[in-house]
N, CA, C and O atoms as a Tinker XYZ file with bonds, in Angstrom:
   268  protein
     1  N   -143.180000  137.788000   60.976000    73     2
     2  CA  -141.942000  137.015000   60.967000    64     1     3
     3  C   -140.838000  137.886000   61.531000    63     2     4     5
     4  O   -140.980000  139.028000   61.094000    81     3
     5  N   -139.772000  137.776000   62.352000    73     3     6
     6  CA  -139.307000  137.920000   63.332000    64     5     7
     7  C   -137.947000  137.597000   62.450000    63     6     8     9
     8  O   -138.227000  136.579000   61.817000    81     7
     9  N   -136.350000  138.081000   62.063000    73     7    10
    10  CA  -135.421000  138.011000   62.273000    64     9    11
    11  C   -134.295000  137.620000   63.283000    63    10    12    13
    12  O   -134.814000  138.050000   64.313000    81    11
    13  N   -133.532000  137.282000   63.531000    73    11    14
    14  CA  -132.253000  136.931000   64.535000    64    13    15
    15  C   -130.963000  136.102000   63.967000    63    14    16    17
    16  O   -130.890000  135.086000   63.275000    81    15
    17  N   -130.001000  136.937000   64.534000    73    15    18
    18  CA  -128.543000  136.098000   64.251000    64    17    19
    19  C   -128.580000  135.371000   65.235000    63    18    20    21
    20  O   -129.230000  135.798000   66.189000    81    19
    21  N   -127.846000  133.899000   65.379000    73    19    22
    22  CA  -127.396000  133.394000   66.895000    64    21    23
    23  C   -126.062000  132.867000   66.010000    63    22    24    25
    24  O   -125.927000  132.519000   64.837000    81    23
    25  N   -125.159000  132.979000   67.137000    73    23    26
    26  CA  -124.072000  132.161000   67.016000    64    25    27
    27  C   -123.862000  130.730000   67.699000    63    26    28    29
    28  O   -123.682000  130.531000   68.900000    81    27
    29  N   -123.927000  129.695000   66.590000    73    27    30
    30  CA  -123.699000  128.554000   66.827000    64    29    31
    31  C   -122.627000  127.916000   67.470000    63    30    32    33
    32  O   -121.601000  127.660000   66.840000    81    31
    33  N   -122.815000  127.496000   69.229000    73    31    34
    34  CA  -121.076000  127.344000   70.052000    64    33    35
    35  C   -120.688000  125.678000   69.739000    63    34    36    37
    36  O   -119.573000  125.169000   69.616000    81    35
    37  N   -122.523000  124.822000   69.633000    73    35    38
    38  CA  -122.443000  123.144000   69.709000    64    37    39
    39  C   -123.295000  122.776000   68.275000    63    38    40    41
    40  O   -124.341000  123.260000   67.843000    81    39
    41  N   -122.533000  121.867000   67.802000    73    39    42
    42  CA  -123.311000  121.391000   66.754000    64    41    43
    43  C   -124.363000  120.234000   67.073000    63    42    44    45
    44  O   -124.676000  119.354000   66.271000    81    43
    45  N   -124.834000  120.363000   68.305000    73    43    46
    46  CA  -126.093000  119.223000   68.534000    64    45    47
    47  C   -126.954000  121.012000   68.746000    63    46    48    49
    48  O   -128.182000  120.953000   68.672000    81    47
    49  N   -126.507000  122.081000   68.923000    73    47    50
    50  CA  -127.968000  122.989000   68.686000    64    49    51
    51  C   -128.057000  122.950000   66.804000    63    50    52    53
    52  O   -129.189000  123.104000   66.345000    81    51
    53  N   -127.314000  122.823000   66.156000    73    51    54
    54  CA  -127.255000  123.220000   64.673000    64    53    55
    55  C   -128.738000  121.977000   64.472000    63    54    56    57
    56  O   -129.906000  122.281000   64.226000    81    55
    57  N   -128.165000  120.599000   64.679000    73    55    58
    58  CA  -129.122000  119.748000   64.300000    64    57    59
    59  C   -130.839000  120.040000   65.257000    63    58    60    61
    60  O   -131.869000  119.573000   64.771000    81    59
    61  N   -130.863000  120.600000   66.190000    73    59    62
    62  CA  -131.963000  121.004000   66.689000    64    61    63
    63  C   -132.306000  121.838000   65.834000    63    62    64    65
    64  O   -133.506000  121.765000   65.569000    81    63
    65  N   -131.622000  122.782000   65.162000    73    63    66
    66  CA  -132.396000  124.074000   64.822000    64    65    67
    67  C   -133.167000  123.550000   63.070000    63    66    68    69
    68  O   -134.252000  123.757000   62.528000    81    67
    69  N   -131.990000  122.862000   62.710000    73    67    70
    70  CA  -132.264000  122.195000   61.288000    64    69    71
    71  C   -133.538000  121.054000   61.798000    63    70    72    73
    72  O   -134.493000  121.352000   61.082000    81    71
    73  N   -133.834000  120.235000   62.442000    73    71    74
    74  CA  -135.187000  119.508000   62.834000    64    73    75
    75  C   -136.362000  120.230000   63.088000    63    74    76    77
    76  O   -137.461000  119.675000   63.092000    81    75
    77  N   -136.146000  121.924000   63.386000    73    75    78
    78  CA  -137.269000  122.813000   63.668000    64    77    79
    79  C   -137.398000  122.867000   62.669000    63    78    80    81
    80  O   -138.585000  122.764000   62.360000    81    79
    81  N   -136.115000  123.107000   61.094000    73    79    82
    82  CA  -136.979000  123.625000   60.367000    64    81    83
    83  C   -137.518000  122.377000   59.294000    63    82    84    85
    84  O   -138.030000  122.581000   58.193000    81    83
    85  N   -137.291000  121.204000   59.844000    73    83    86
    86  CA  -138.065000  120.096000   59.025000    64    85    87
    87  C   -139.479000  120.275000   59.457000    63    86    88    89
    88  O   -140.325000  120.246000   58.563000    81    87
    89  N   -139.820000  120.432000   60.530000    73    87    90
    90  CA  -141.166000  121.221000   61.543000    64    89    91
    91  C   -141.701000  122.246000   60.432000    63    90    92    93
    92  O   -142.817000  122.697000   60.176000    81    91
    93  N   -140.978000  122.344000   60.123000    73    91    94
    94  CA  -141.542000  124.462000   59.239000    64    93    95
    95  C   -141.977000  124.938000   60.243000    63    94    96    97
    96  O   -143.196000  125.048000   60.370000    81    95
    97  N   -141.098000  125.359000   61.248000    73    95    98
    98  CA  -141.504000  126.017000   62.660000    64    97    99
    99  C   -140.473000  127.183000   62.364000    63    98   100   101
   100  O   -140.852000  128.246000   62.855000    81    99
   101  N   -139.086000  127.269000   61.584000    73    99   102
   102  CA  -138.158000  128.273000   61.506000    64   101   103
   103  C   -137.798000  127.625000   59.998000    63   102   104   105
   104  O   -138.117000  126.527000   59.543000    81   103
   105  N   -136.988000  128.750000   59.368000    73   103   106
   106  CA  -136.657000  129.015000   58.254000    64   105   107
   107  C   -134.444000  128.959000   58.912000    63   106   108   109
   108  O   -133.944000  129.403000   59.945000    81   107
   109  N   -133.898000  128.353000   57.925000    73   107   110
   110  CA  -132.500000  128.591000   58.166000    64   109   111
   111  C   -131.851000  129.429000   56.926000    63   110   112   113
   112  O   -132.049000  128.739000   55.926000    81   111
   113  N   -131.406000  130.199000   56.694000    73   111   114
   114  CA  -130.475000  130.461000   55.753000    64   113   115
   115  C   -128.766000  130.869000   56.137000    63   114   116   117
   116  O   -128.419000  131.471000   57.153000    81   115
   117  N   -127.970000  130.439000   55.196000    73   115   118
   118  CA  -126.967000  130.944000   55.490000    64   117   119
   119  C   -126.346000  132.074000   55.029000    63   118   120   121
   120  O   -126.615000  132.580000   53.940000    81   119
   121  N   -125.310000  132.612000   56.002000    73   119   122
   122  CA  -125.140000  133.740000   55.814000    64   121   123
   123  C   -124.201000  134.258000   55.165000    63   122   124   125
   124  O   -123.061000  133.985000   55.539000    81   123
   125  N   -124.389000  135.181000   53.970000    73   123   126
   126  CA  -123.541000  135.587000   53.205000    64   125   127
   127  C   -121.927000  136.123000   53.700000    63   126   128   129
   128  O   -121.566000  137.019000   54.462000    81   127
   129  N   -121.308000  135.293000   53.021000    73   127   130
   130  CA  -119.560000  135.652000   53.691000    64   129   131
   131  C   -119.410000  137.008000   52.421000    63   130   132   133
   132  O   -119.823000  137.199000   51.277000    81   131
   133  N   -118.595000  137.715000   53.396000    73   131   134
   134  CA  -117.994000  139.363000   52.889000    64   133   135
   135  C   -116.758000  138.748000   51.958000    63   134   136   137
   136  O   -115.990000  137.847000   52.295000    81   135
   137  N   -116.765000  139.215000   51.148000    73   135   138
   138  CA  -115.411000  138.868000   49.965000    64   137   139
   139  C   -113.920000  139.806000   50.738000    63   138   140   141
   140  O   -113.811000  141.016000   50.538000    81   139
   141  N   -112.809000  138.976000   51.657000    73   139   142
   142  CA  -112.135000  139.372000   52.281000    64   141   143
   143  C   -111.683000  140.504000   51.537000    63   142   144   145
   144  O   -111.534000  141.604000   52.070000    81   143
   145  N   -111.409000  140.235000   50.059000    73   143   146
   146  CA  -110.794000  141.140000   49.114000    64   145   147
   147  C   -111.397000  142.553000   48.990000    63   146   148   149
   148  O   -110.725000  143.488000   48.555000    81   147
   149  N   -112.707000  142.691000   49.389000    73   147   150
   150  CA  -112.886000  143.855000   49.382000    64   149   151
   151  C   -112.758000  144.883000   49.913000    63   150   152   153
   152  O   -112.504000  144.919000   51.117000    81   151
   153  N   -112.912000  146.137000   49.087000    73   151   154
   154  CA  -112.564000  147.686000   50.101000    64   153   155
   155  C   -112.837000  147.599000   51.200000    63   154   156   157
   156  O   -111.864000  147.707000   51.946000    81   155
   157  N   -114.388000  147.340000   51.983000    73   155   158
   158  CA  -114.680000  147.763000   53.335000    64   157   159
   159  C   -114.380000  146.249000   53.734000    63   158   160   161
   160  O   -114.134000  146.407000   54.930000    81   159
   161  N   -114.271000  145.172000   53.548000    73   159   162
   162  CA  -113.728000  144.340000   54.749000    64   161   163
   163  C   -112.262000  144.975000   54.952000    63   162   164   165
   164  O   -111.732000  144.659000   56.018000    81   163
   165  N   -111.653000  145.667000   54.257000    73   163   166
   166  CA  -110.245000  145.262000   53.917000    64   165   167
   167  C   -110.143000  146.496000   55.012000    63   166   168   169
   168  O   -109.887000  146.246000   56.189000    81   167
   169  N   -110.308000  147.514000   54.659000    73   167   170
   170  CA  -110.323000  148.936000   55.997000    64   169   171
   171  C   -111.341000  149.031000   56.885000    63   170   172   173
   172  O   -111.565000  150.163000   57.315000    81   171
   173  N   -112.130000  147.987000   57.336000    73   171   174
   174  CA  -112.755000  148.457000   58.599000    64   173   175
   175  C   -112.451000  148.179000   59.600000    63   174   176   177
   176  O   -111.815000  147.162000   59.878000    81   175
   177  N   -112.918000  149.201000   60.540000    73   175   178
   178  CA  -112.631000  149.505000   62.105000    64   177   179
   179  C   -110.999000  150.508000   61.715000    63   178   180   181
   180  O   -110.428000  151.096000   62.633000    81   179
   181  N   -110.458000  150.548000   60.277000    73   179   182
   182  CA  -109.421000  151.260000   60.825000    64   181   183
   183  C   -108.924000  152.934000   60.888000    63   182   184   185
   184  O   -107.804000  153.444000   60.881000    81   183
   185  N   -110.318000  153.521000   60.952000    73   183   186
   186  CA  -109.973000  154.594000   61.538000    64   185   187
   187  C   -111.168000  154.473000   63.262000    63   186   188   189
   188  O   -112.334000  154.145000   63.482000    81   187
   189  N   -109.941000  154.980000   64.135000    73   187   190
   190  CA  -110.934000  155.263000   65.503000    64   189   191
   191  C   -112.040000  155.892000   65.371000    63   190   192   193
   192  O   -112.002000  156.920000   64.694000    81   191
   193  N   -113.346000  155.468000   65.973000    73   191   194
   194  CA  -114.373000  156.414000   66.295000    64   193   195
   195  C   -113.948000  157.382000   67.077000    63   194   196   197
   196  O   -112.985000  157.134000   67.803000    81   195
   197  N   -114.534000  158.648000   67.112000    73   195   198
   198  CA  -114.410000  159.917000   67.585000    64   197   199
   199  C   -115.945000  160.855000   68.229000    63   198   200   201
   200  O   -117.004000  160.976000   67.613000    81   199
   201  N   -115.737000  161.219000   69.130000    73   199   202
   202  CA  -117.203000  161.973000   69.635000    64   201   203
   203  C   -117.094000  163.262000   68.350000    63   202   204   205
   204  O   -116.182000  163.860000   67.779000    81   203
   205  N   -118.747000  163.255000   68.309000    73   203   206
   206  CA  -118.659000  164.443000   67.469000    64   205   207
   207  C   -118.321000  165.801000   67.525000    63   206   208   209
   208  O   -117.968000  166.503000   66.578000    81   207
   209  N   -118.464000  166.147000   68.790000    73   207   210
   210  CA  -117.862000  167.285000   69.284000    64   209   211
   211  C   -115.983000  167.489000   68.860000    63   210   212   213
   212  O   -115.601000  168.495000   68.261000    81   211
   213  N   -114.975000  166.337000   69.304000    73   211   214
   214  CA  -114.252000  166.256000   68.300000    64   213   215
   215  C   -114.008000  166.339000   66.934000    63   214   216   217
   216  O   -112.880000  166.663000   66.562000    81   215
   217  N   -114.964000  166.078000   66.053000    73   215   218
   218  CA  -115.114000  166.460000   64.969000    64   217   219
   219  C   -115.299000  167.064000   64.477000    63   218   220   221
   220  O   -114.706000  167.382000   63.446000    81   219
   221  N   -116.339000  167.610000   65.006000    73   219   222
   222  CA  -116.793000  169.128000   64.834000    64   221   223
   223  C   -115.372000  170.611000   64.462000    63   222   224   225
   224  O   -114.999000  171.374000   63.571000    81   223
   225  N   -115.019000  170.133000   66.157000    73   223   226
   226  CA  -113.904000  171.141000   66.217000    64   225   227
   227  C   -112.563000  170.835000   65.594000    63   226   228   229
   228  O   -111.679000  171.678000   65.745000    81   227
   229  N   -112.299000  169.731000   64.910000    73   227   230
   230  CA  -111.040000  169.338000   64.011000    64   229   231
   231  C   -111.548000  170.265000   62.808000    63   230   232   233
   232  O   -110.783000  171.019000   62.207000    81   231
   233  N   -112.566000  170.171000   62.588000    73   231   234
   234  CA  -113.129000  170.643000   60.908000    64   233   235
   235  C   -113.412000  172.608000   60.746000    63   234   236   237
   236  O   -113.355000  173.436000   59.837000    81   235
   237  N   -113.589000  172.605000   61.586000    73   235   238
   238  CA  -113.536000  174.041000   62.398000    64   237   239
   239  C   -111.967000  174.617000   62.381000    63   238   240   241
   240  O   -111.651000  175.714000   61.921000    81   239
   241  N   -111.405000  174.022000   62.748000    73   239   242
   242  CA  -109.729000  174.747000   62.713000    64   241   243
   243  C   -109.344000  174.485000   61.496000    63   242   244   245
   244  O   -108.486000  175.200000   60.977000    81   243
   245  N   -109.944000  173.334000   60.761000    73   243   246
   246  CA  -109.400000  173.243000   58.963000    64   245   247
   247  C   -109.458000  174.011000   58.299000    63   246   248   249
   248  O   -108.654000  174.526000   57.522000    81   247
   249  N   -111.173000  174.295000   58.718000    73   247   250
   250  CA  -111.477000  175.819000   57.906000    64   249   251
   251  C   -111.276000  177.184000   57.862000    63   250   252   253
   252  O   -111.415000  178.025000   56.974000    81   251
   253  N   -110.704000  177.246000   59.699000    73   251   254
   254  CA  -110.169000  178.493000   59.900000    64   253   255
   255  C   -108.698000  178.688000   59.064000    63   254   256   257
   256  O   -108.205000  179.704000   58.574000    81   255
   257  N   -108.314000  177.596000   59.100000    73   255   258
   258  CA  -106.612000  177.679000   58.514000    64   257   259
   259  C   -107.073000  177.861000   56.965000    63   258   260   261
   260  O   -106.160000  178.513000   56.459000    81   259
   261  N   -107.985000  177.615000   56.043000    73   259   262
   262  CA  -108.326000  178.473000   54.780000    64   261   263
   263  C   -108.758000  180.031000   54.971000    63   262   264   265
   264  O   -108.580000  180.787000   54.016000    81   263
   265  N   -109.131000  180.363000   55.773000    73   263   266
   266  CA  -109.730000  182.078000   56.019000    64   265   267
   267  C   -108.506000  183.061000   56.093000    63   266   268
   268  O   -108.691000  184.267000   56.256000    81   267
């Protein structure tokens, strides 16, 4: 058994996909919504990704500034 998200653009594919699964050819479930209220919906994406090499060397001068 095989996984996949699709995003639904027409609701004449929704009723196709729901008639496959009167078929028992596919399984539908829906998908759990994130509780807006929470910690990680609430801060994500808001720090920038960074190459690690950047990181590296930010954490490197942190530690030099304790020595």
């Amino acid at each position: 058994m095989q996984t996949i998200t699709i995003d639904i653009i027409n609701d004449k594919a929704l009723n196709l996909l729901k008639d496959m699964e009167l078929l028992q050819l596919i399984r539908l479930r829906e998908e759990h919504k994130i509780n807006q209220s929470s910690w990680a919906s609430k801060y994500k994406g808001a720090i920038a990704k960074q190459d690690l090499v950047d990181v590296e060397n930010q954490l490197k001068e942190l530690r030099n500034e304790w020595e």
